[in-house]
PATIKE-915820 format. One record per residue: residue number from 0; x, y, z of N, C-alpha, C in turn; residue in one letter. Coordinates in nm, 3 decimals. Layout:
// residues N
@nr->NUM, n_east->X, n_north->Y, n_up->Z, ca_east->X, ca_north->Y, ca_up->Z, c_east->X, c_north->Y, c_up->Z, rest->A
...
END
This chain:
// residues 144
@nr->0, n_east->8.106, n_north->14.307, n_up->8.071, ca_east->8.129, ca_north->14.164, ca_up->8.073, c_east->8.083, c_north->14.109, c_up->8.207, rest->X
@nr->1, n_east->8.008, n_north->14.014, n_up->8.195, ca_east->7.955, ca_north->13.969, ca_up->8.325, c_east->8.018, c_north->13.829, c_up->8.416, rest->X
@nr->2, n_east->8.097, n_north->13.831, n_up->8.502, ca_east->8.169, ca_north->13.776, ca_up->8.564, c_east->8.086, c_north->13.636, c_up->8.594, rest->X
@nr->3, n_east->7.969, n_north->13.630, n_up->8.577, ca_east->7.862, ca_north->13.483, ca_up->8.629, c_east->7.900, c_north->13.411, c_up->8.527, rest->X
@nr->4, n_east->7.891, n_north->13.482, n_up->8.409, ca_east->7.952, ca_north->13.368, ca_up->8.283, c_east->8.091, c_north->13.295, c_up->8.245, rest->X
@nr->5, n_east->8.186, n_north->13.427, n_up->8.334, ca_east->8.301, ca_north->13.345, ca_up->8.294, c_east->8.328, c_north->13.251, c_up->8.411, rest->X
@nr->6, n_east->8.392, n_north->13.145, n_up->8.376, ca_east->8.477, ca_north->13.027, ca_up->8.484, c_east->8.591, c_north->13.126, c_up->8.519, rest->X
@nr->7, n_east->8.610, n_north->13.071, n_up->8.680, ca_east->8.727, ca_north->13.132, ca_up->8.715, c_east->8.869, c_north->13.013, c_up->8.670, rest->X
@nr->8, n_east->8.965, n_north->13.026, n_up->8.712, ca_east->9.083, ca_north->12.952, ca_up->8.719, c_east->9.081, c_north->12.805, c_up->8.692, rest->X
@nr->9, n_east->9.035, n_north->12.749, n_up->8.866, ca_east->8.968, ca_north->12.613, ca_up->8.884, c_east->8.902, c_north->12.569, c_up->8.778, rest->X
@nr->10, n_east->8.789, n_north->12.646, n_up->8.794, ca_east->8.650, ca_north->12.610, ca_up->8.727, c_east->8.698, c_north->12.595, c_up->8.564, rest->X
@nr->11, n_east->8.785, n_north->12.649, n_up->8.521, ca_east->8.842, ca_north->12.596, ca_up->8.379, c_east->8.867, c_north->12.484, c_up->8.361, rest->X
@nr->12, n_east->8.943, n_north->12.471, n_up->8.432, ca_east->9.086, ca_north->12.361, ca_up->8.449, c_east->9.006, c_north->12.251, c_up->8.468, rest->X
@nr->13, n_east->8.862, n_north->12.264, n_up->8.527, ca_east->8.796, ca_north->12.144, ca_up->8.600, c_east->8.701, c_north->12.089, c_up->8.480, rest->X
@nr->14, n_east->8.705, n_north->12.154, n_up->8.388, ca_east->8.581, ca_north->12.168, ca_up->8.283, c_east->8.689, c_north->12.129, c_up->8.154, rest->X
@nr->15, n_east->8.800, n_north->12.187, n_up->8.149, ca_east->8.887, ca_north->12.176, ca_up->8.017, c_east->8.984, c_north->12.128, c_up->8.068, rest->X
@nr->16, n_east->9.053, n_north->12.024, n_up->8.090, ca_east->9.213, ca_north->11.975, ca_up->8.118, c_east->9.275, c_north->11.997, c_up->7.993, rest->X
@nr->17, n_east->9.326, n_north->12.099, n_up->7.948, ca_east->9.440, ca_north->12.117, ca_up->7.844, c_east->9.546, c_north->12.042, c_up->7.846, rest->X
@nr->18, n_east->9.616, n_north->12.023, n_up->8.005, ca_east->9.740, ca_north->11.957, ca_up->7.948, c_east->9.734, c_north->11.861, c_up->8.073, rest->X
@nr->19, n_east->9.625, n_north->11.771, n_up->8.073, ca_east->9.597, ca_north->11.660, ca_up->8.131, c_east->9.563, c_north->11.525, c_up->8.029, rest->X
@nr->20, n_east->9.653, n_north->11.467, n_up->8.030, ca_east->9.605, ca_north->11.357, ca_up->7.965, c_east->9.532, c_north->11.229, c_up->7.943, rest->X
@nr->21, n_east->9.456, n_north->11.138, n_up->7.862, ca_east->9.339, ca_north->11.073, ca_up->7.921, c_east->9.319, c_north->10.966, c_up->8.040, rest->X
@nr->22, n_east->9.487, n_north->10.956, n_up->8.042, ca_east->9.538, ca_north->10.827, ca_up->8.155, c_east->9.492, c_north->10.920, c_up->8.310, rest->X
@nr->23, n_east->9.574, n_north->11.004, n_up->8.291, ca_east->9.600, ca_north->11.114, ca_up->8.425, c_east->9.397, c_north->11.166, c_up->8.466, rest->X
@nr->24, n_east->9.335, n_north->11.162, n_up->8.362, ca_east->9.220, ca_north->11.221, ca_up->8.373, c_east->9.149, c_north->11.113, c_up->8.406, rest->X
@nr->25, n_east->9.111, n_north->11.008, n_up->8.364, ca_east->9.045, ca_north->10.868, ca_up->8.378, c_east->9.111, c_north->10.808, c_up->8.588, rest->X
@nr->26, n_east->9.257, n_north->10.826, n_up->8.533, ca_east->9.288, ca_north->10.810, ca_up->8.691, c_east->9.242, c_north->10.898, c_up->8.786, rest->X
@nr->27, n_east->9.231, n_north->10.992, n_up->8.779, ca_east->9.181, ca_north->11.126, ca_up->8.861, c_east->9.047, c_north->11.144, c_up->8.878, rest->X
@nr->28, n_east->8.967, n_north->11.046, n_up->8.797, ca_east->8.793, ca_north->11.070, ca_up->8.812, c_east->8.770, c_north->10.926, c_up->8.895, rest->X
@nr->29, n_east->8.872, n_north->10.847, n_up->8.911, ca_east->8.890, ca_north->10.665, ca_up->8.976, c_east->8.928, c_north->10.681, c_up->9.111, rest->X
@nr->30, n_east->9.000, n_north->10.784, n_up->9.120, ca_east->9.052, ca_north->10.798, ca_up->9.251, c_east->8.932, c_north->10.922, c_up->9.369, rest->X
@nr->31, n_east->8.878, n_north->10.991, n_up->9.291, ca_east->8.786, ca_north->11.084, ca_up->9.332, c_east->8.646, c_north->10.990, c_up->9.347, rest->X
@nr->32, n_east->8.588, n_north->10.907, n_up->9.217, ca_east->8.475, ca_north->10.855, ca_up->9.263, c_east->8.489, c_north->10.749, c_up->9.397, rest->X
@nr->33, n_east->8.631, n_north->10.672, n_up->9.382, ca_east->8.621, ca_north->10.559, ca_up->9.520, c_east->8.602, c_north->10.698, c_up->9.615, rest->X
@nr->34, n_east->8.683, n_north->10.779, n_up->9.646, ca_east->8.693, ca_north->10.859, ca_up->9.800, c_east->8.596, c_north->10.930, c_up->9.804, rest->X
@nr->35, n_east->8.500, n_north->10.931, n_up->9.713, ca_east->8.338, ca_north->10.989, ca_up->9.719, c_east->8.244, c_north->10.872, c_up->9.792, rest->X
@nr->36, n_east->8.261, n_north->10.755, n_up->9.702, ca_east->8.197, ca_north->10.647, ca_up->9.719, c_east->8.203, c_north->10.632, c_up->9.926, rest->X
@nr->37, n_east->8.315, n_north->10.600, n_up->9.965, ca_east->8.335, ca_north->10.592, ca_up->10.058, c_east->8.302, c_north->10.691, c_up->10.168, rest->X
@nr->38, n_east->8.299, n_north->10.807, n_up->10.125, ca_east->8.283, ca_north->10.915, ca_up->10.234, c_east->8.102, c_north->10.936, c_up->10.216, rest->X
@nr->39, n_east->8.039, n_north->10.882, n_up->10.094, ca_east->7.902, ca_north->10.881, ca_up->10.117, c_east->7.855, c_north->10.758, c_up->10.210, rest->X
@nr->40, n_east->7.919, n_north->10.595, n_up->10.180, ca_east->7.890, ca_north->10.547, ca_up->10.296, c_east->7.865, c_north->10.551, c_up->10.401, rest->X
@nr->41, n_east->7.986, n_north->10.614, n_up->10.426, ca_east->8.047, ca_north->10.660, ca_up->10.612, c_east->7.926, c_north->10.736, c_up->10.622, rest->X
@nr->42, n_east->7.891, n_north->10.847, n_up->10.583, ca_east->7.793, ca_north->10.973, ca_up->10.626, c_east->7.692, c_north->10.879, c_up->10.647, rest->X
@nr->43, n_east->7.676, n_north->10.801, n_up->10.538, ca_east->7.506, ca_north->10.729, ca_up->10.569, c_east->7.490, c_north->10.625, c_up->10.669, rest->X
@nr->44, n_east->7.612, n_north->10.558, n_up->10.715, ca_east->7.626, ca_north->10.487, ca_up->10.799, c_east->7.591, c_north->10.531, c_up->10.956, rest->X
@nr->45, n_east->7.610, n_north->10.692, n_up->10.938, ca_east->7.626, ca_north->10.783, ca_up->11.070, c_east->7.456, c_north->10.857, c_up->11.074, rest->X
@nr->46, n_east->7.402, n_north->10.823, n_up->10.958, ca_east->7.266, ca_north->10.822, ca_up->10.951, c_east->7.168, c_north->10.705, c_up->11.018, rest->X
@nr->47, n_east->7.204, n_north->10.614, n_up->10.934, ca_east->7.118, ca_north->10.502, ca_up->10.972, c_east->7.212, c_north->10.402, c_up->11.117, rest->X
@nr->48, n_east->7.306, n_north->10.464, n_up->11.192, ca_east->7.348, ca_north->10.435, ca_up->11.339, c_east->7.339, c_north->10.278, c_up->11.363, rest->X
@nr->49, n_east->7.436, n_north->10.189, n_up->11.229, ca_east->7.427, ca_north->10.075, ca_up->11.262, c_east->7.498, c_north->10.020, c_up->11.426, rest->X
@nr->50, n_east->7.492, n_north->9.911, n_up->11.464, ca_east->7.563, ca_north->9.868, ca_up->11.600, c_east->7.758, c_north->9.898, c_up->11.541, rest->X
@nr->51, n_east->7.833, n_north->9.914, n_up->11.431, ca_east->7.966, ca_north->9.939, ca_up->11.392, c_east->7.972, c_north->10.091, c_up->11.444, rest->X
@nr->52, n_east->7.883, n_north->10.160, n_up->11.434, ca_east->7.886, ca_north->10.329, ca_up->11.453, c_east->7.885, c_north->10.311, c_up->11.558, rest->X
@nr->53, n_east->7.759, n_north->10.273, n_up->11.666, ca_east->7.785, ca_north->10.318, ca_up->11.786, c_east->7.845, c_north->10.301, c_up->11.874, rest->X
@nr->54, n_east->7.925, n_north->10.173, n_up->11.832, ca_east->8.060, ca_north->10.106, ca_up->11.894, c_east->8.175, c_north->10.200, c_up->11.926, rest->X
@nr->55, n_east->8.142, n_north->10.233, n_up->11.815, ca_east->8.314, ca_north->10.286, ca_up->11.719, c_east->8.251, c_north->10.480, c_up->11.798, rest->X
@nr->56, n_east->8.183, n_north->10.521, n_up->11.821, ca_east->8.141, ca_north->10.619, ca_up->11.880, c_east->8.163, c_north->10.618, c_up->12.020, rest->X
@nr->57, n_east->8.111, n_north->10.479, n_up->12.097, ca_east->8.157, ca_north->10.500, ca_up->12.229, c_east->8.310, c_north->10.463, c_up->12.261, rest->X
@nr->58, n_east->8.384, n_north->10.394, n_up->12.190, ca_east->8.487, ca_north->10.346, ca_up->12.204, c_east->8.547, c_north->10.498, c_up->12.258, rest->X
@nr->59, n_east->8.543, n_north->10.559, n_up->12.096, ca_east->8.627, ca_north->10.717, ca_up->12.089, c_east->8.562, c_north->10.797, c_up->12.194, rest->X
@nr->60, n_east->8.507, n_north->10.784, n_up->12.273, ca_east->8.460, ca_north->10.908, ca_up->12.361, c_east->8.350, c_north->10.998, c_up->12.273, rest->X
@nr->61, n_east->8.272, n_north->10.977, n_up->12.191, ca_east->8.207, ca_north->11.074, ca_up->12.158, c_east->8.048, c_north->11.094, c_up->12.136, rest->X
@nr->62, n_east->7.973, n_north->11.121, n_up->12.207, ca_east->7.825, ca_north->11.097, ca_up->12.200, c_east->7.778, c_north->11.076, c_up->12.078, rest->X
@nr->63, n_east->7.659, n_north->11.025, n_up->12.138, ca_east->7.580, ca_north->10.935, ca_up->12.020, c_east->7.491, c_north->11.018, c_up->11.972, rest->X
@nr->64, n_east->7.461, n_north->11.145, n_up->12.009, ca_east->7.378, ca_north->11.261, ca_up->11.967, c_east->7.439, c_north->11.323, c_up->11.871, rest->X
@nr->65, n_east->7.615, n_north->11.356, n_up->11.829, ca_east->7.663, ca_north->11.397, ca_up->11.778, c_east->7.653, c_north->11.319, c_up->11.632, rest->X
@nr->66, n_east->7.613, n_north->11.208, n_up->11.614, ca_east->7.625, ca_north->11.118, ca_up->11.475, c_east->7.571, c_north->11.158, c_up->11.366, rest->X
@nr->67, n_east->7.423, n_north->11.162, n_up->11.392, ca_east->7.349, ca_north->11.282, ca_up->11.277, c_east->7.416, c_north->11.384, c_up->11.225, rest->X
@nr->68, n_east->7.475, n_north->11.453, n_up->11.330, ca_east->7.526, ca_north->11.607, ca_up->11.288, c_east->7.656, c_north->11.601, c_up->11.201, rest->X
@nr->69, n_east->7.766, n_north->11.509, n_up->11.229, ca_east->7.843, ca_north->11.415, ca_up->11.197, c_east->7.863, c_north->11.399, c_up->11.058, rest->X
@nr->70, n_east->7.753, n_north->11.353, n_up->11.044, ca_east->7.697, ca_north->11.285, ca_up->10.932, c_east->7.656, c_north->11.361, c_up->10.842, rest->X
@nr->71, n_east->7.581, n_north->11.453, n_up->10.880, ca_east->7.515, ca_north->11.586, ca_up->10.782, c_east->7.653, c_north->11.653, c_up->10.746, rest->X
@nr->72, n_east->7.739, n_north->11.688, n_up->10.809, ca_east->7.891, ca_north->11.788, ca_up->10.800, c_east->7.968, c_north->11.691, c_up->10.678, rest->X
@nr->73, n_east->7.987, n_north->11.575, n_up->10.737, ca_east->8.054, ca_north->11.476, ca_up->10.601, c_east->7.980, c_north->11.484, c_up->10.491, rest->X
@nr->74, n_east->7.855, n_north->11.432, n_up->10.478, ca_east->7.764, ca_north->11.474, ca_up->10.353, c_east->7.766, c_north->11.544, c_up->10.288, rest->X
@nr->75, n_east->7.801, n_north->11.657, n_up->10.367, ca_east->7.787, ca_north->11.855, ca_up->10.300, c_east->7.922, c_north->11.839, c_up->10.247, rest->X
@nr->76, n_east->8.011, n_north->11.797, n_up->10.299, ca_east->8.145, ca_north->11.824, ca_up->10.213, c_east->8.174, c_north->11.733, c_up->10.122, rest->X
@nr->77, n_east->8.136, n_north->11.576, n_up->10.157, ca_east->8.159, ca_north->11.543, ca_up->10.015, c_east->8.055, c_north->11.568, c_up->9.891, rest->X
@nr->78, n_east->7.953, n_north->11.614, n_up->9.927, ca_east->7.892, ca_north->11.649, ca_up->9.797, c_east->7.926, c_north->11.805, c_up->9.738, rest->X
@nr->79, n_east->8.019, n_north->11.880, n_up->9.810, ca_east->8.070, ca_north->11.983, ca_up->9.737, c_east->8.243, c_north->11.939, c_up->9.669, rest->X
@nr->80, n_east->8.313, n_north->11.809, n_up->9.737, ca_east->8.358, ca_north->11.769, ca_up->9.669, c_east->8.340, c_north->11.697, c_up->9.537, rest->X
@nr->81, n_east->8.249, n_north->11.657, n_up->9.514, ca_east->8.147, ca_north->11.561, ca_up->9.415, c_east->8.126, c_north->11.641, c_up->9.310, rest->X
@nr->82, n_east->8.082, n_north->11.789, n_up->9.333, ca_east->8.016, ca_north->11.888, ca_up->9.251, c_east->8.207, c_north->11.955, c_up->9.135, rest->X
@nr->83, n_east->8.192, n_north->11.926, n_up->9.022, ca_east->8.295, ca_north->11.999, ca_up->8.983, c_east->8.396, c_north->12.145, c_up->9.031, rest->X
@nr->84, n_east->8.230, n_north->12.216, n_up->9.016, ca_east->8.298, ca_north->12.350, ca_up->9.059, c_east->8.319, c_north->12.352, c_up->9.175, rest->X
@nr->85, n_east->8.304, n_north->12.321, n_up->9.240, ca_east->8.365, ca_north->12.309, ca_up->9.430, c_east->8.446, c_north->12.169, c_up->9.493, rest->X
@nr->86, n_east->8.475, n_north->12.138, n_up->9.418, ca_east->8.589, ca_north->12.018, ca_up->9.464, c_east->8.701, c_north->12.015, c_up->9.544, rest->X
@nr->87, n_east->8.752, n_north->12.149, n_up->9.458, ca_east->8.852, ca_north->12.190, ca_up->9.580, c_east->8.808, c_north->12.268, c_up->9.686, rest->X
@nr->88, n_east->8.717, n_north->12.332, n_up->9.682, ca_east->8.646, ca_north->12.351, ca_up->9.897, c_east->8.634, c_north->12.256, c_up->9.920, rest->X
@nr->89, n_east->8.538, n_north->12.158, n_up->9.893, ca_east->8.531, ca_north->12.046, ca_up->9.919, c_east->8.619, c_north->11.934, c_up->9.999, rest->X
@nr->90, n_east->8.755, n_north->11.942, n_up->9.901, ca_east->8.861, ca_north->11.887, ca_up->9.932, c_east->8.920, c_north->11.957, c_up->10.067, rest->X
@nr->91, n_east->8.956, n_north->12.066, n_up->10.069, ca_east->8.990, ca_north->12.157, ca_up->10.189, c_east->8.952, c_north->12.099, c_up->10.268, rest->X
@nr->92, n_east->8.768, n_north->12.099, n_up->10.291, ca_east->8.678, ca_north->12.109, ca_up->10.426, c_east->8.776, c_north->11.938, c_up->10.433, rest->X
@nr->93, n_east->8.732, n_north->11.853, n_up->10.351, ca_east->8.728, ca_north->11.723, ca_up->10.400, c_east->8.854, c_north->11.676, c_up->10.485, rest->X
@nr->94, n_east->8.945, n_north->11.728, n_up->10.395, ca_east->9.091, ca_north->11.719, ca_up->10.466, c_east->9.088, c_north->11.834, c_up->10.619, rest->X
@nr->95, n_east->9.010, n_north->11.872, n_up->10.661, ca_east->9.002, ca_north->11.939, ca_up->10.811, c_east->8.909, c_north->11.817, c_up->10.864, rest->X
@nr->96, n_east->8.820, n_north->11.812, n_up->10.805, ca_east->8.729, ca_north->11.641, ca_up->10.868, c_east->8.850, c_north->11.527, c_up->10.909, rest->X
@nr->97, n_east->8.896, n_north->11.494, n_up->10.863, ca_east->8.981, ca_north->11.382, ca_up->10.804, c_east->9.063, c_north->11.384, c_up->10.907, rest->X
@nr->98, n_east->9.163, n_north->11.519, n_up->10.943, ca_east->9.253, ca_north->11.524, ca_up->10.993, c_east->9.186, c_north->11.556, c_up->11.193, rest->X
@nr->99, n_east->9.094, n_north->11.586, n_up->11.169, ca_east->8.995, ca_north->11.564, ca_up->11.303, c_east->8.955, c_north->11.420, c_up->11.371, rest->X
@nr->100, n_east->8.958, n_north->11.308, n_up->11.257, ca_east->8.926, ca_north->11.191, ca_up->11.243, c_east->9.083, c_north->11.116, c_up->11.261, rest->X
@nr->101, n_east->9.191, n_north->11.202, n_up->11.252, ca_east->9.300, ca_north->11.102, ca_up->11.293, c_east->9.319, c_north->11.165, c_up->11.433, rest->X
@nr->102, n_east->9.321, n_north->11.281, n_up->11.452, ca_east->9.309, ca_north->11.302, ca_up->11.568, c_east->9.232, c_north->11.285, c_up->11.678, rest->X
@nr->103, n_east->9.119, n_north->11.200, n_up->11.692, ca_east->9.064, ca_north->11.155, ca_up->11.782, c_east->9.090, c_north->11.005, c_up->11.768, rest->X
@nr->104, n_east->9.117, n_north->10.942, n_up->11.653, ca_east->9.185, ca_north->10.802, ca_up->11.680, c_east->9.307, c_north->10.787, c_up->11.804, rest->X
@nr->105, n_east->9.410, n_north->10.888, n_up->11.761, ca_east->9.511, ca_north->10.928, ca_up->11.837, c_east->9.495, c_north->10.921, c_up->11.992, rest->X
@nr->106, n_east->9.405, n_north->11.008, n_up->12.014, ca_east->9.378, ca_north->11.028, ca_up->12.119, c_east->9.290, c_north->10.913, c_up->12.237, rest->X
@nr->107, n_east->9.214, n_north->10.872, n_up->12.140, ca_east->9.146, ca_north->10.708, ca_up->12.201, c_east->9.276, c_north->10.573, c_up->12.189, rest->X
@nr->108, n_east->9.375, n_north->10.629, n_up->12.132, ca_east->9.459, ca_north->10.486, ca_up->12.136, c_east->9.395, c_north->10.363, c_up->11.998, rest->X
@nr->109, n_east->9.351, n_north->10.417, n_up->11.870, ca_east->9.280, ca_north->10.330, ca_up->11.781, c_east->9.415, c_north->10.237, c_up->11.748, rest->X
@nr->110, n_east->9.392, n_north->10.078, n_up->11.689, ca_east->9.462, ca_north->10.065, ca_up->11.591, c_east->9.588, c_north->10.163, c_up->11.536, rest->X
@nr->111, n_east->9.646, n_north->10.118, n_up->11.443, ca_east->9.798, ca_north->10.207, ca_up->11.343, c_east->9.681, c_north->10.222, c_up->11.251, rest->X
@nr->112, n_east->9.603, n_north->10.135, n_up->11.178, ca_east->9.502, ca_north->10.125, ca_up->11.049, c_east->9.433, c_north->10.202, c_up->11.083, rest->X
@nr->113, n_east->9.327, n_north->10.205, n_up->11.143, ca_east->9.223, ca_north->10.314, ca_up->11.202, c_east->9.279, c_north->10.470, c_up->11.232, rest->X
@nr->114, n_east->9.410, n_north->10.465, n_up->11.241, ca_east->9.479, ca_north->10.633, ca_up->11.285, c_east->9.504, c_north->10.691, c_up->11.111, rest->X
@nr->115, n_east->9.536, n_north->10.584, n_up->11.063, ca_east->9.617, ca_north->10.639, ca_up->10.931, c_east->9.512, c_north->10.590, c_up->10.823, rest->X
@nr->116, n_east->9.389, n_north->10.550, n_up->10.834, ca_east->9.295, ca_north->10.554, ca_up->10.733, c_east->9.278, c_north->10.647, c_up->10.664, rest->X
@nr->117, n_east->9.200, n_north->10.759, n_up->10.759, ca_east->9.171, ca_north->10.883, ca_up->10.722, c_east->9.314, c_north->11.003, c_up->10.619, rest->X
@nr->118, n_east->9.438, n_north->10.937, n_up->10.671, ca_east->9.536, ca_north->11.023, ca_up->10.609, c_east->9.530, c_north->10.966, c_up->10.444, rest->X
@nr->119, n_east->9.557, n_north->10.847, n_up->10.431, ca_east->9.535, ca_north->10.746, ca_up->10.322, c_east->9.432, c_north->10.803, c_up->10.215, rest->X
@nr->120, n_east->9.300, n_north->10.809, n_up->10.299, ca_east->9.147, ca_north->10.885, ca_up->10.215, c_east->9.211, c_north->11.015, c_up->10.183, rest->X
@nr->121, n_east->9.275, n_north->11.050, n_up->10.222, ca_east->9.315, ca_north->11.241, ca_up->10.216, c_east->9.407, c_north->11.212, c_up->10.134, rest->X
@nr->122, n_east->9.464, n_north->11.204, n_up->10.078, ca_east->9.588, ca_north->11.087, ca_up->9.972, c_east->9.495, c_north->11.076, c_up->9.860, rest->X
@nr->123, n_east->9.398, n_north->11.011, n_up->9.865, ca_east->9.310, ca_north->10.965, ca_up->9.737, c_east->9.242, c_north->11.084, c_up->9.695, rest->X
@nr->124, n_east->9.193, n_north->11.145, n_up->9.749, ca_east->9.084, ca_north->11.256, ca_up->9.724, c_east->9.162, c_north->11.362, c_up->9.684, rest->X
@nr->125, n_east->9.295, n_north->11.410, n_up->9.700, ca_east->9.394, ca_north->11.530, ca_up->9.661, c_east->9.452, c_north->11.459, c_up->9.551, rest->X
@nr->126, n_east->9.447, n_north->11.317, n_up->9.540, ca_east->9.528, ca_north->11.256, ca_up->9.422, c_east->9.425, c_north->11.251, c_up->9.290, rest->X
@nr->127, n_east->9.303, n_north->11.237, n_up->9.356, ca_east->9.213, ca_north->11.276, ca_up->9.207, c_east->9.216, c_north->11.390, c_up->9.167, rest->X
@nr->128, n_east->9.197, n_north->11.492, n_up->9.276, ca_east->9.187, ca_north->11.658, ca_up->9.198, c_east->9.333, c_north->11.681, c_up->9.112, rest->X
@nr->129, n_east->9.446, n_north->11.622, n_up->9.178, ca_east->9.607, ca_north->11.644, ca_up->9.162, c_east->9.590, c_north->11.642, c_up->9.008, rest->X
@nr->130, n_east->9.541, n_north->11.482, n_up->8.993, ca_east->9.574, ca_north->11.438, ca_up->8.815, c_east->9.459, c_north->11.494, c_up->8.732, rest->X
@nr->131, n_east->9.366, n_north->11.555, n_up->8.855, ca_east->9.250, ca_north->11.588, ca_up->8.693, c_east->9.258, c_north->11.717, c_up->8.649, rest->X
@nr->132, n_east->9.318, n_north->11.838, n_up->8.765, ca_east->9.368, ca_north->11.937, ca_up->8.721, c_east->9.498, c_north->11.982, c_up->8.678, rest->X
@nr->133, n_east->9.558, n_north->12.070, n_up->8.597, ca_east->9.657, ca_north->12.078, ca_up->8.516, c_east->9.699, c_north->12.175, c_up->8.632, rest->X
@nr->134, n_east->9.575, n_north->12.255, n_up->8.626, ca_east->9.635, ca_north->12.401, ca_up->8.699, c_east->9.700, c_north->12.409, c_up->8.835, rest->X
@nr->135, n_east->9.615, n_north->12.330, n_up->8.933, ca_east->9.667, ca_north->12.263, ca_up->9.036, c_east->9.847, c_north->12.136, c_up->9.042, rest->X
@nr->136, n_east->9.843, n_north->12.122, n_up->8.988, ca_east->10.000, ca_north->12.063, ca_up->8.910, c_east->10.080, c_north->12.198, c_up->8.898, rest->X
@nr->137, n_east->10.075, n_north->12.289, n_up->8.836, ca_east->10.130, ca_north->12.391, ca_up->8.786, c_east->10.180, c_north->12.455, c_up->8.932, rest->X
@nr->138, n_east->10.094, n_north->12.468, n_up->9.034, ca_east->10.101, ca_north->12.550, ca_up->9.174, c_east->10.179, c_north->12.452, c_up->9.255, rest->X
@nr->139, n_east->10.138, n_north->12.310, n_up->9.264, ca_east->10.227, ca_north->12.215, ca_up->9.297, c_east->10.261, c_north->12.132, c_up->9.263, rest->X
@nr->140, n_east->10.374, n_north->12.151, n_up->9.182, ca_east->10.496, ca_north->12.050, ca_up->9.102, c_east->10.523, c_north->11.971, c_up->9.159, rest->X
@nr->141, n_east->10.508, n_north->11.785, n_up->9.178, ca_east->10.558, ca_north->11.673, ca_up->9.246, c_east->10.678, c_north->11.668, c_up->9.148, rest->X
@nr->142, n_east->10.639, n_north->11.636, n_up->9.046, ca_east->10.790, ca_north->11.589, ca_up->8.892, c_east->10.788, c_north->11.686, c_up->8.847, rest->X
@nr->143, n_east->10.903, n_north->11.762, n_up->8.773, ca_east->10.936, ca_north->11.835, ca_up->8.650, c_east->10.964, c_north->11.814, c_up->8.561, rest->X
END
């Protein structure tokens, strides 16, 4: 039996929601495309280095050489969040992005909004995988 063919765990659950229903599934693909939508902006924004980026770059202390690279790292993870079968790496990496991104707000003194954006996006993006997988529910029970 050749292991390339079968789906593992995830990869089921991500392909078949058995005991996801169409509300929970429709919500879970609404909440994943906005926090896609958004995290492709941002990346491309850190591409094309409008005057909001490099503001918001020198404000935080952080070179302007670093934006590209930045940008390529966000890219890479949300498009493995994007991709079914890797959503949850995806999700992982982003939520280490994310939580890097409140921590240098922190540290520059941003806004309350600007510190707790990124936690908010990390909220949306675990709340789509939450409702679109069953299996993931099963490992962590919010309701019983």
């Amino acid at each position: 039996m050749s292991t390339a063919s079968t789906p593992g765990r995830f990869e089921a659950a991500a392909e078949a929601p058995a005991n996801t229903s169409r509300l929970q599934l429709w919500l879970g693909r609404a909440l994943s495309g906005l926090s896609i939508l958004f995290l492709l902006l941002d990346a491309l924004g850190k591409f094309a280095k409008p005057v909001q980026v490099t503001d918001a770059f020198a404000r935080l202390g952080i070179p302007i050489s670093l934006c590209t690279s930045i940008g390529a790292l966000l890219l890479a993870c949300t498009i493995l969040y994007a991709i079914p079968r890797t959503s949850l790496l995806g999700a992982v990496l982003l939520t280490g992005f994310l939580g890097g991104a409140v921590a240098i707000h922190m540290r520059a003194g941003s806004p309350t909004f600007e510190t707790v954006f990124p936690v908010i996006l990390g909220v949306l993006l675990w709340g789509g995988i939450y409702l679109r997988w069953c299996s993931l529910r099963k490992i962590f029970p919010v309701v019983r």
